[in-house]
Steps between C-alpha positions, in 0.01 A plus 500: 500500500142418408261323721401208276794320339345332188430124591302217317190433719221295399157665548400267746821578745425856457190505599523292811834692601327832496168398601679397847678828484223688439299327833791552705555873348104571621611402856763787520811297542760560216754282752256233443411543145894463372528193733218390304642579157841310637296214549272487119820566345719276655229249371573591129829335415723723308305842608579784678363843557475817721269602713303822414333760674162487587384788210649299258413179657132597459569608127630133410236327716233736276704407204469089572082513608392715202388729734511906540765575785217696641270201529773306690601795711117432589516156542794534712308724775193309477362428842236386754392866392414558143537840393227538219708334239373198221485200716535305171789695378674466830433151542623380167852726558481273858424149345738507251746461794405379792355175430703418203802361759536314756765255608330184525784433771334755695157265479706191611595699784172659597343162474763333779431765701124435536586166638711612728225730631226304463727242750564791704113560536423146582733413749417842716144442475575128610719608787244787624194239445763282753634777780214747499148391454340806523689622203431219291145481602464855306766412230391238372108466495350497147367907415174453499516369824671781672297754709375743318783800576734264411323349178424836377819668498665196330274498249503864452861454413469274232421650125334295270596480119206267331652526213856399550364265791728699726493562876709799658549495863624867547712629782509893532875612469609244266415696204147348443353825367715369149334159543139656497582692226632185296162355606327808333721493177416136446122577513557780282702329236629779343613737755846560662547428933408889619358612157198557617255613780542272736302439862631265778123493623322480173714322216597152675328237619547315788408176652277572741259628240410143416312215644642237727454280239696706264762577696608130590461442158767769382730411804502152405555545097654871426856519474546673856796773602655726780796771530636498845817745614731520755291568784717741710517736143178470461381645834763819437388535168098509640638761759654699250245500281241562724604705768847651384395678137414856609395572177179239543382660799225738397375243190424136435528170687799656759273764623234193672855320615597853675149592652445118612798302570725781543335719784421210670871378499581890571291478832596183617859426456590872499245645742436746237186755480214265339419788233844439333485464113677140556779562254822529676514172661865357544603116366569396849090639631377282214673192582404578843141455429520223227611273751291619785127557270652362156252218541187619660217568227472872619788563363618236236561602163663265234764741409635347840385135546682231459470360135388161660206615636375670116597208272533205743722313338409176724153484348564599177713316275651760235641457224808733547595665792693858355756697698424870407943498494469357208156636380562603127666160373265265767173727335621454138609183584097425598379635190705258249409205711110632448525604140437870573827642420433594107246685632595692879833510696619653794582847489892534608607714803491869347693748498362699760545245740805573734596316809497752777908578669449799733592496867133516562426184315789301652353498841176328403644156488503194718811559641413857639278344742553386833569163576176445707315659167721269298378180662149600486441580124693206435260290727277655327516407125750161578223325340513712151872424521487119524169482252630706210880405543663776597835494735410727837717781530787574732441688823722740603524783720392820382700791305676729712342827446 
């Protein structure tokens, strides 16, 4: 029996059924991809088809964009990483998919959603300006008015888009490295996110570069947004990706993270030799001294601090408040409402992304930890919890073994 039973389907319906196959297809998931056939056909009264592989999936989606099955092949591995191809070529084989559809039900939801945050962010910051004084007393004072350690690293946080009139409070670990490059592809109008060199020092610009003047000018009038995460997954995923990968040991950022914050954790909460390269510390030393040093400026870093304290979401009223859960539909979801999205989206997942399952990786989790550790990383970040809406997680005792 063939794949593709003959069936009368108007252009339109065949384009948006494969176009969500295709997305789904590019995110490795076949499981997903018929579910999501299932559903564009059951939406077709009188239709039916079956699902093909992904080879011949990729021929019809070729077949439907006018495009070589070579350029979508392309398109399909395109990344935060672009590997010398057209950046024009790639992003038209892109465009004529991703922004095309949408379920405006999606934007309905997205949009009851901010209020519910946006409630959730008033009524912490009114109960902490209530029951602790010396929180609110840092929370909520206007930016410029913060000392300077304080001012500075906020505003170091926020990128500026003049031309979109976009702010862009970033949060390392929520995927913000995408959201600079989205900056970057606006300014460049024609390029494609990660299609070209890109610097995190030298191609954005950020708020502190500007006058006071300036600044409460664009604070007060630019359309003003922050991605926060789950703040337990966000502290593995900075230990992971900072101390765990082997592989960035001798190169890059990880190497200052080993010689700096690592031997320093190695002598202290191990006792270790003070010449150690830093890279071998366990999940439970590192929680050990986040909540013992976590705070102190020697040792701060904002892979670690609490969102609240880089976007201060008490002084700053923003726009929309993101949950990096939800990062892909929230970013696109920014980009219609600013009249960007003919021209930039946000890159999908790809597929070399794969969530981690070995026996290794299941002990770095909240649960693994004592119940004494527990309680403190929790007392920790119960602010970023409350602020950003987020349910606290369950303790529990640890694993056996």
């Amino acid at each position: 029996m063939g794949w593709w039973p003959r069936v009368r389907l108007g252009r339109r319906e065949l384009y948006v059924l494969f176009a969500s196959a295709f997305i789904l297809a590019a995110m490795g998931s076949l499981r997903h991809t018929r579910k999501s056939l299932d559903f564009f056909v059951a939406t077709i009264p009188g239709t039916s088809i079956s699902i093909p592989r992904p080879s011949q999936l990729t021929k019809v989606v070729a077949a439907q964009a006018g495009l070589s099955e070579d350029t979508i092949m392309k398109a399909m591995r395109i990344g935060p990483i672009c590997h010398q191809q057209d950046p024009r070529t790639l992003r038209e084989a892109y465009m004529k998919f991703v922004p095309n559809y949408h379920d405006r039900r999606d934007d309905a939801v997205i949009a009851r959603e901010q209020v519910s945050r946006r409630e959730a962010v008033e009524a912490a910051c009114h109960f902490y300006s209530r029951s602790s004084p010396a929180l609110s007393k840092n929370a909520t004072v206007p930016i410029l008015s913060l000392p300077t350690y304080d001012k500075q690293m906020t505003l170091r946080h926020i990128l500026v888009d003049d031309m979109s009139k976009m702010l862009y409070c970033f949060i390392p670990k929520t995927s913000c490295s995408n959201w600079k490059k989205i900056f970057k592809t606006i300014q460049e109008r024609d390029a494609f996110p990660g299609c070209f060199p890109f610097s995190h020092k030298r191609d954005i610009q950020t708020l502190d570069m500007f006058s006071d003047a300036e600044i409460q000018t664009k604070l007060d009038t630019y359309y003003k947004f922050a991605f926060s995460r789950e703040p337990i997954k966000r502290i593995i995923s900075a230990y992971k990706d900072k101390f765990q990968e082997a592989e960035k040991v001798l190169k890059g950022p990880a190497n200052f993270f080993h010689r700096y914050f690592g031997r320093h954790i190695v002598s202290r909460y191990r006792g270790g030799p003070a010449n150690s390269s830093g890279s071998d510390i366990t999940w439970q030393e590192f929680v050990n001294f986040l909540i013992t040093e976590g705070h102190d400026h020697t040792y701060e870093d904002d892979h670690w601090m609490p969102a609240e304290d880089i976007c201060r979401p008490c002084a700053i009223k923003y726009d929309f408040l993101g949950h990096f859960e939800q990062l892909e539909k929230e970013s696109n979801y920014i980009l219609r409402q600013r009249e960007l999205d003919k021209r930039v989206f946000f890159p999908p997942r790809q597929l070399w992304y794969a969530t981690q399952n070995s026996p290794e990786q299941a002990k770095i989790s909240f649960q693994s930890l004592a119940p004494h550790l527990q309680a403190a990383l929790l007392g920790m970040y119960q602010y970023s919890y409350k602020l950003f809406d987020y349910p606290l997680p369950n303790m529990s005792t640890p694993n056996a073994g």
